[in-house]
N, C-alpha and C positions, 0 to 999 in steps of 0.2 A: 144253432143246430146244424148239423153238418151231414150231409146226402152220405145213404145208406148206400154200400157199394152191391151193385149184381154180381152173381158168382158164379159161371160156367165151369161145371167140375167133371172132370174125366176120372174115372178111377178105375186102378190097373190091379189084380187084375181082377174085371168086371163078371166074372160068375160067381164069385164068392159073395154069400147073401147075408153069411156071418157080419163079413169085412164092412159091406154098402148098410145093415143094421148100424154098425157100430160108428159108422163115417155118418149117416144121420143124424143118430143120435149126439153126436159132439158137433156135428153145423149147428145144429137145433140150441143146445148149453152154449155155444160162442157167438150165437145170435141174439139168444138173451141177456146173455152179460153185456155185448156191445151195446143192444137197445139201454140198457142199465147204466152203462156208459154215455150211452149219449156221443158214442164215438165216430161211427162209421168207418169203421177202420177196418178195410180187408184185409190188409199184411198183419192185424195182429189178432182178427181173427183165427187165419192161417197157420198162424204159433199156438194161437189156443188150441183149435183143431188136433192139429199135430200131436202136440201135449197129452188130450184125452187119449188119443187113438196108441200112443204108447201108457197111457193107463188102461186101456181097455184090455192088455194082451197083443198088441200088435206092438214092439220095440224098434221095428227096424221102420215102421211109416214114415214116410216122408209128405209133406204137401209143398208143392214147386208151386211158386207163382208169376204166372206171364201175364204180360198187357203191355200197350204202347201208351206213347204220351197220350193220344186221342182216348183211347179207355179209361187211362187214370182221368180223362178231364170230365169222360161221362160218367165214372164210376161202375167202370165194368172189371171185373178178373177175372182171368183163365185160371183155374186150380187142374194142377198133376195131381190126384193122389194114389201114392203107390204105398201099398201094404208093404212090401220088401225091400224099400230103399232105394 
């Protein structure tokens, strides 16, 4: 079984309630499919994410993922995510 990663998420841009609903709601489906998985995988959570958030209506989102060696060793990520690329 392999450690679930933490996810520090910044999302751009941050007044749109539509966008932060819909970025929920696809953490929310990429966190149960990973439990599903049995993955702990944040870069492909990341890709899931992304995936929905151009299913939801939003095509041009991007999710950017940053961390250092020390974060991937405690399982932490910094997610970017921007509605417009």
């Amino acid at each position: 079984m392999q450690a679930t990663s933490h996810i520090r998420a910044t999302l751009k841009p941050w007044d749109d309630p539509h966008f932060h609903r819909a970025y929920e709601a696809a953490r929310r489906q990429a966190a149960e499919a990973d439990a599903d998985a049995d993955a702990g995988d944040g870069l492909r959570a990341a890709v899931t994410v992304e995936r929905l958030l151009h299913d939801a209506g939003y095509p041009q989102a991007r999710v950017e993922v940053e961390r250092t060696v020390e974060e991937a060793l405690t399982h932490v990520e910094h997610w970017h995510v921007l509605r417009d690329g």
